[in-house]
C-alpha positions as CSV (number, residue, x, y, z in Angstrom):
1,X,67.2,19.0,2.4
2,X,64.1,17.9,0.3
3,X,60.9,17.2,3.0
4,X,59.0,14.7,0.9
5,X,60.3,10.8,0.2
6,X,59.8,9.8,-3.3
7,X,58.3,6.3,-3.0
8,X,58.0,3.8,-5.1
9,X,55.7,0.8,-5.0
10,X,55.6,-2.2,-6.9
11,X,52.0,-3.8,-7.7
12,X,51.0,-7.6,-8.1
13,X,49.6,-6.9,-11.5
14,X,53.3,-5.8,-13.0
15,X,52.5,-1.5,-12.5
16,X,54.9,0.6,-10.2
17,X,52.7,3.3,-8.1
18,X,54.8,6.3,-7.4
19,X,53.7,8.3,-4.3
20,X,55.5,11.3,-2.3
21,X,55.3,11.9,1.3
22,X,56.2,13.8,4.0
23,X,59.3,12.5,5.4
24,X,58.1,12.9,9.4
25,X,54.4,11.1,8.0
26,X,53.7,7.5,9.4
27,X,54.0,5.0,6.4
28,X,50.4,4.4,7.1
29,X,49.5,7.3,5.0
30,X,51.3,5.9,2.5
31,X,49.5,2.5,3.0
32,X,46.2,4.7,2.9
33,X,47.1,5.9,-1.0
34,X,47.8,2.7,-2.4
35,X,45.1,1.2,-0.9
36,X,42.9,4.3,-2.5
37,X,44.6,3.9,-5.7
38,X,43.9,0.1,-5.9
39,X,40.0,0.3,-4.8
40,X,40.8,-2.2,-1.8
41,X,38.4,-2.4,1.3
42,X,39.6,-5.3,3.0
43,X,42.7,-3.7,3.3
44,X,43.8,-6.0,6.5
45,X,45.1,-8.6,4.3
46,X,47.8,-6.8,2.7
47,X,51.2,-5.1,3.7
48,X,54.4,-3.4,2.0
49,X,57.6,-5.1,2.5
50,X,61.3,-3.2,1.5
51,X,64.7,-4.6,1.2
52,X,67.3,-3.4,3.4
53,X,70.8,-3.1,2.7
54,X,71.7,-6.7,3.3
55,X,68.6,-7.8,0.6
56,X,66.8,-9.0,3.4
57,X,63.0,-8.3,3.0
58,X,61.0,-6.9,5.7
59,X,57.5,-5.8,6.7
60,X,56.7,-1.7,6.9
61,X,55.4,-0.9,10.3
62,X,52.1,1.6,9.5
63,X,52.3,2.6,12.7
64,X,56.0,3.7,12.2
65,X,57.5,7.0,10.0
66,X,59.3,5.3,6.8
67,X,62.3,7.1,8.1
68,X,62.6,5.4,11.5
69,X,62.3,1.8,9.3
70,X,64.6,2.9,6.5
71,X,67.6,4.9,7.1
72,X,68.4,6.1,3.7
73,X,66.4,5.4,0.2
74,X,65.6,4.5,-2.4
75,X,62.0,4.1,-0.6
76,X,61.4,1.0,-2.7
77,X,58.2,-0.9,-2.0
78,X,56.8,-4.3,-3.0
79,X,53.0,-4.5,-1.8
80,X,51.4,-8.0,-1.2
81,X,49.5,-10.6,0.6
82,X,50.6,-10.3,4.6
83,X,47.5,-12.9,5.9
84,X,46.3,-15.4,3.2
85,X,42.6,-16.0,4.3
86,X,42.3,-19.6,5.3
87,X,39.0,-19.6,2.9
88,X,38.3,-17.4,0.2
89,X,34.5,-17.3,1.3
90,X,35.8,-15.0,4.0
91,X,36.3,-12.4,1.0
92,X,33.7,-10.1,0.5
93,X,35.3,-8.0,-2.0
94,X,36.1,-9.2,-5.8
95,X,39.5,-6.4,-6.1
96,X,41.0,-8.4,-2.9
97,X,40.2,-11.8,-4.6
98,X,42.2,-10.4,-7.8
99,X,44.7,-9.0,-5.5
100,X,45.3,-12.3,-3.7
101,X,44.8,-14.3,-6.7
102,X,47.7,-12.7,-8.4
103,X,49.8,-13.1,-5.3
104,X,49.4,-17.1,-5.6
105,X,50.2,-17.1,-8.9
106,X,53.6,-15.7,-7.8
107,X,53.5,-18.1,-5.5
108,X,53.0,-21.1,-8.0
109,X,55.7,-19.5,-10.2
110,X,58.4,-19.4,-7.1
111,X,57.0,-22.7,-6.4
112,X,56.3,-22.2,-2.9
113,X,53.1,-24.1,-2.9
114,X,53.3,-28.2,-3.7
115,X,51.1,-29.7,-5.7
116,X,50.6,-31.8,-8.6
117,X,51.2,-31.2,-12.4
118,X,47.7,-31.8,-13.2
119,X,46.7,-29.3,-10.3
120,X,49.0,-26.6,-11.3
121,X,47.4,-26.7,-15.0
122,X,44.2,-26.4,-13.4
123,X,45.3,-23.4,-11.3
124,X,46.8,-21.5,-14.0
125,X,44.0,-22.1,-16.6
126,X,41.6,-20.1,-14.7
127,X,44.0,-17.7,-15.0
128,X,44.3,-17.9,-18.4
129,X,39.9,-17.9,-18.5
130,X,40.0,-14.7,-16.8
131,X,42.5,-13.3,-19.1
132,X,41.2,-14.6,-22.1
133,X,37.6,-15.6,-21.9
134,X,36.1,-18.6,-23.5
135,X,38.6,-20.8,-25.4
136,X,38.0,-20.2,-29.3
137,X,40.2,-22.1,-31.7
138,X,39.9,-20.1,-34.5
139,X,40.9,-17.1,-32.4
140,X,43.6,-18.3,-30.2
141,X,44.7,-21.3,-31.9
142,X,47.7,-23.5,-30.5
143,X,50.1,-20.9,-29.7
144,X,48.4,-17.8,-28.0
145,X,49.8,-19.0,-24.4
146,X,53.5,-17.7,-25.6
147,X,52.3,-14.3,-25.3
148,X,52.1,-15.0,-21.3
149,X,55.6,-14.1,-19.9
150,X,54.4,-15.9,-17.1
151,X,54.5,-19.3,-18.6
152,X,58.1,-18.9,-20.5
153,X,59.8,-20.8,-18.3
154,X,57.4,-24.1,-18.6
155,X,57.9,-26.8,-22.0
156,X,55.5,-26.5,-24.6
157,X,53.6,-30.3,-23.3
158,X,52.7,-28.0,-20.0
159,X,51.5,-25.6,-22.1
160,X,49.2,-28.1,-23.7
161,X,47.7,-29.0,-20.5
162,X,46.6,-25.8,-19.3
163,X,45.0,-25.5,-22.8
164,X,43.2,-28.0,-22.0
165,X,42.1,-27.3,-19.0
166,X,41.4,-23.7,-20.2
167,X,38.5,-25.7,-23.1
168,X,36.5,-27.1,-19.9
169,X,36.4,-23.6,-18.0
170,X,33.7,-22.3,-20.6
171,X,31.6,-19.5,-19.2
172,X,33.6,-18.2,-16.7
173,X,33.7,-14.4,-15.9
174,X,37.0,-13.3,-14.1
175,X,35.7,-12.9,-11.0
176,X,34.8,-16.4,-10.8
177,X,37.8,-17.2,-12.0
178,X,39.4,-15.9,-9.0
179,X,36.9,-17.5,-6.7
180,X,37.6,-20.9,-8.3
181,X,41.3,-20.2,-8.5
182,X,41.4,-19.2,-4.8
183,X,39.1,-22.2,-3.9
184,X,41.6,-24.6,-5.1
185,X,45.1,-22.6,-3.7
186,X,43.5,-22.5,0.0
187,X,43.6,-26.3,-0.1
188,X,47.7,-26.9,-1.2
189,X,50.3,-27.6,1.3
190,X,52.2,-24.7,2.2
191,X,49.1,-21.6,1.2
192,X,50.2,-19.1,2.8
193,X,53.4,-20.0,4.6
194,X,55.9,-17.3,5.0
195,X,59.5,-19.2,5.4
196,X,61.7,-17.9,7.9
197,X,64.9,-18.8,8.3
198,X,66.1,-20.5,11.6
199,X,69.4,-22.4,13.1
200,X,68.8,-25.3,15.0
201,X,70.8,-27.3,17.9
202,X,69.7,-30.0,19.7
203,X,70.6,-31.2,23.0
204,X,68.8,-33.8,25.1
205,X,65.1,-33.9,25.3
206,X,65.5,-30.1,24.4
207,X,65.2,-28.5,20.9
208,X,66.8,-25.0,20.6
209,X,65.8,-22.6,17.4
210,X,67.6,-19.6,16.4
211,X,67.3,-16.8,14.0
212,X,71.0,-15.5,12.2
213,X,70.3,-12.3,13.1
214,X,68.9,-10.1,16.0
215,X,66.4,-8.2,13.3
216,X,64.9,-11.5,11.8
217,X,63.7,-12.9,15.0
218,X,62.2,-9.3,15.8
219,X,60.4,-9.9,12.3
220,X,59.7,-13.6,13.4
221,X,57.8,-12.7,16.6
222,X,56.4,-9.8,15.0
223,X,54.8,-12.4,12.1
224,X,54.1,-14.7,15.1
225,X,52.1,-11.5,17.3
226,X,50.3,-10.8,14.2
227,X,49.1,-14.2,12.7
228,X,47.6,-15.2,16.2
229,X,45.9,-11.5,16.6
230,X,44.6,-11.8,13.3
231,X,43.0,-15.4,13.0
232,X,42.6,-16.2,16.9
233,X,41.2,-12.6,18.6
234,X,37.9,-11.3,18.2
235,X,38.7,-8.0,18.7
236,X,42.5,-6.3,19.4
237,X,43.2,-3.2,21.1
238,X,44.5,0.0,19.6
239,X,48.3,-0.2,19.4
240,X,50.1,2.6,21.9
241,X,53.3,3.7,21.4
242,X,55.3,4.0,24.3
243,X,57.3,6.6,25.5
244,X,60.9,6.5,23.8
245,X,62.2,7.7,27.3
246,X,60.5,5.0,29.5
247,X,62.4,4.1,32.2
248,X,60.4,0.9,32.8
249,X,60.1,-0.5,29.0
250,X,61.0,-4.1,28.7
251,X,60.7,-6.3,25.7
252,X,58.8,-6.2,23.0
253,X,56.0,-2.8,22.4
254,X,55.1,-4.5,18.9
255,X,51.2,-4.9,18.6
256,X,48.8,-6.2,15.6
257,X,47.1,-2.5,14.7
258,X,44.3,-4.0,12.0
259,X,41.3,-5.6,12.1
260,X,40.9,-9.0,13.3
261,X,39.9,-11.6,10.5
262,X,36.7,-11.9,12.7
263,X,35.9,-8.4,12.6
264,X,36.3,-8.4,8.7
265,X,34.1,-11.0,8.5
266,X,31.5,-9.5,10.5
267,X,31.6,-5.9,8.7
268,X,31.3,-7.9,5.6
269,X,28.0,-9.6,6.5
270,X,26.7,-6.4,7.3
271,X,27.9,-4.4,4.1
272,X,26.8,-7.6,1.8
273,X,29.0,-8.4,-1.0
274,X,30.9,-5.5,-2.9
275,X,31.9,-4.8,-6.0
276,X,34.4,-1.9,-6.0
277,X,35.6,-0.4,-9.3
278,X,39.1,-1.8,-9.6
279,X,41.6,-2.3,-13.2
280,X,42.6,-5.3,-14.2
281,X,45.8,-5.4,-15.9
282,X,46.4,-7.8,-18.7
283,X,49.8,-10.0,-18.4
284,X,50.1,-8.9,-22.1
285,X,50.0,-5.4,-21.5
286,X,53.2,-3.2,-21.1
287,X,53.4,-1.5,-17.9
288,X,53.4,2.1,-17.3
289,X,54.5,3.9,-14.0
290,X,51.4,5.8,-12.3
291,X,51.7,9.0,-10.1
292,X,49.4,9.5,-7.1
């Protein structure tokens, strides 16, 4: 029996990462090479989530061997945004502005934030500025927004309002497009809310929630332990594990194992603003699988 897992990860930018590891390691190694691969720092603000074998999606435990999460393969990985910042002036780091900026365009496109039509052709011609550059009519003419995948699915008068929008945004590098894309996402109904699904009952003057299963309302409280550790502590402990043969465990050992969004803030007033080397992939580029 073979002693590695053969891993696959799935970027926001469109690349798969492919990444072997010991079967008895702690997925937080393998959390430690994609994070290496993608140049991130503030690596706090990002997780891997997996499917199991009733398509429901869950969070990868760092703290946890892969194994003990997922009984059998394939060790399919999608990384993304775990804790949205509430302000992208909290970011310190252009690569986790690209990161998170990519992650709310998936958003946009599964149309989990709510906003206007005007405000969505705003948010996506920054995109289309960082991608592009300065609008130049004898370059791009009237069509050049087909070659975005991305925007197949919307008629050709949205299409003319993002190119609009995309005229006005003249001068704009990409990482200011990010900052200005990011600036404007923080303030829709719904950033960063993670839906979870929940039965209700009501009796009298009492309202009683469920979740349909006994491993989503582990992954609710979970979500629940780490939001509040993350954007209400200062500081959190290190996370023990207990004793698998305990004879006094009772309910839940989950703990939040990262930093605190305090404590990123506060390393990243005393490192100063970075710029770590990062690729940014084209939406018109084909994708190629990468080994690490």
């Amino acid at each position: 029996m073979s002693e590695v897992l053969a891993c696959q990860v799935e970027i926001l930018d469109g690349s798969t990462v492919s990444i072997d590891i010991n079967k008895r390691a702690r997925a937080e190694y393998l959390f430690g090479e994609v994070f290496r691969h993608l140049g991130l720092e503030e690596t706090d603000y990002f997780g891997l989530q997996f499917e199991d074998h009733k398509h429901v999606n869950h969070w990868l435990d760092p703290l946890k061997p892969i194994r003990k999460q997922m009984k059998r393969g394939p060790y399919n990985f999608v990384f993304r945004v775990k804790l949205y910042p509430v302000d992208p002036a909290y970011l310190f780091d252009d690569a986790t502005k690209y990161f998170l900026s990519l992650q709310v365009k998936e958003d946009l496109l599964h149309q989990k934030l709510v906003c206007s039509e005007a405000t969505r052709a705003k948010l996506f011609s920054y995109l289309v500025q960082g991608e592009y550059g300065d609008y130049d009519a004898a370059e791009h003419g009237g069509t050049y927004l087909d070659e975005l995948s991305y925007l197949d699915e919307f008629p050709p008068e949205f299409k003319q309002k993002i190119l609009d929008q995309h005229k006005t945004n003249r001068g704009l590098l990409p990482a200011e497009c990010d900052k200005k894309f990011l600036e404007l996402a923080c303030r829709l109904e719904r950033y960063g809310m993670d839906v979870h699904r929940v039965t209700g009952a009501t009796h009298t003057e009492v309202v009683l929630f469920g979740c349909q299963t006994k491993a989503l309302c582990k992954d609710l409280w979970k979500s629940c332990v780490e939001h509040h550790s993350f954007f209400r502590s200062v500081n959190v402990a290190p996370a023990k594990r207990p004793s698998s043969n305990s004879l006094f465990r009772r309910g839940s050992t989950f703990r939040y194992s990262g930093r605190t969004q305090y404590r990123l803030l506060r390393d990243g007033t005393l490192g100063g603003k970075k710029k770590t080397k990062f690729e940014r992939i084209s939406s018109r580029t084909r994708i190629t699988r990468k080994t690490i």
